[in-house]
C-alpha beads as a LAMMPS data file, in Angstrom:
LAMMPS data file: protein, C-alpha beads

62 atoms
61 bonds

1 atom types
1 bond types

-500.0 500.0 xlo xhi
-500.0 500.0 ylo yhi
-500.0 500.0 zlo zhi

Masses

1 110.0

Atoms # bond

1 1 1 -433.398 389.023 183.327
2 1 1 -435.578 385.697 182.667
3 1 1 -437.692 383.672 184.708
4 1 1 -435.193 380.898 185.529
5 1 1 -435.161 378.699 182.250
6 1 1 -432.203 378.361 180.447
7 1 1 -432.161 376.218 177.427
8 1 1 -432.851 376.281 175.133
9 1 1 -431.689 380.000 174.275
10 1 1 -434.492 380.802 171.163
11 1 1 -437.381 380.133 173.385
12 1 1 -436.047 378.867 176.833
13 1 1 -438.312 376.258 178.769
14 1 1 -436.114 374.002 181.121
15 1 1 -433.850 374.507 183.843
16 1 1 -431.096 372.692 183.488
17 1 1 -428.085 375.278 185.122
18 1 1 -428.018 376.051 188.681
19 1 1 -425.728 377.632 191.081
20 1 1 -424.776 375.664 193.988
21 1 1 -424.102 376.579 197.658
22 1 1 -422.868 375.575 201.007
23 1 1 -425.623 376.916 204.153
24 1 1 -423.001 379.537 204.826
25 1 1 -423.221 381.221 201.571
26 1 1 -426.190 383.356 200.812
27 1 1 -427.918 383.922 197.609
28 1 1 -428.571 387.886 197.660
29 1 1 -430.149 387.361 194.400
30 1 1 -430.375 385.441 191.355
31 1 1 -431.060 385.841 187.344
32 1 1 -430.847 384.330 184.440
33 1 1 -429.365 386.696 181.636
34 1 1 -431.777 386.840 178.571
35 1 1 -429.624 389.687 176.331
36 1 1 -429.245 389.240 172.784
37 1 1 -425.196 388.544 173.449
38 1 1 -425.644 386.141 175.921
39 1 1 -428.057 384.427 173.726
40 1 1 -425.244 384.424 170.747
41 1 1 -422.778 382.987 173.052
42 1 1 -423.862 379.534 174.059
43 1 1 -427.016 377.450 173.528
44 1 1 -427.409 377.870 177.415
45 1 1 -428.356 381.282 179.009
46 1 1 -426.275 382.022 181.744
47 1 1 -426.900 382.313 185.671
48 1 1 -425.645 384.884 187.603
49 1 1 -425.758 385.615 190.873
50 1 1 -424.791 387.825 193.774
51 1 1 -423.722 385.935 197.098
52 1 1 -422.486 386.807 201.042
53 1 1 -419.606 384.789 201.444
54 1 1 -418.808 383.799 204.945
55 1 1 -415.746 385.897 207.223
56 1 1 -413.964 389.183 207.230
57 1 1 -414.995 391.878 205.583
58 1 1 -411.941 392.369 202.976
59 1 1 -410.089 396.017 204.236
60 1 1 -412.931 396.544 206.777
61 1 1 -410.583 394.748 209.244
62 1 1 -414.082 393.070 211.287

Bonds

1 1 1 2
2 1 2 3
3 1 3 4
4 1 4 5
5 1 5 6
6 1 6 7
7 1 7 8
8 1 8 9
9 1 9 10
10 1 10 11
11 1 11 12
12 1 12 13
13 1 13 14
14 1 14 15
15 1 15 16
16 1 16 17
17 1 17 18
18 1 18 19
19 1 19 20
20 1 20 21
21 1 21 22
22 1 22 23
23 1 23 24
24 1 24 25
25 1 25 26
26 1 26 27
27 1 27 28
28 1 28 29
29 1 29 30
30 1 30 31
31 1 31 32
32 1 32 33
33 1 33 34
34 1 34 35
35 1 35 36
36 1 36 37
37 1 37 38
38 1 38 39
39 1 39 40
40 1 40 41
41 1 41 42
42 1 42 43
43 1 43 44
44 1 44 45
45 1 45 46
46 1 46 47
47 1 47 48
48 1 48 49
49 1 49 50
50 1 50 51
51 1 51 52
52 1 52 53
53 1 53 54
54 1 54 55
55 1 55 56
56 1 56 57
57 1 57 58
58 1 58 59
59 1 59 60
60 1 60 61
61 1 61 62
């Protein structure tokens, strides 16, 4: 995982793709994926991330 820059994908040095949220929604954590494939696919890297959406629990019934 990178250090947040993004493009360009040979030697990235701006940040230029974000993920965007409402207050409700947390960011549990975030990366940018550096792999050789995701590197091939796009002149961007991509962002990931892993978020707590807001309400039930799905099949927890809370």
């Amino acid at each position: 995982m990178g250090e947040g820059y993004t493009y360009p994908t040979e030697q990235p040095t701006h940040r230029i793709d974000y993920i965007l949220r409402s207050d409700d929604v947390v960011a549990r954590a975030i990366a940018v994926v550096t792999s050789p494939l995701a590197a091939a696919a796009s002149d961007h890297l991509p962002v990931i991330a892993q978020l707590s959406l807001p309400g039930r629990r799905v099949g927890t019934g809370h």
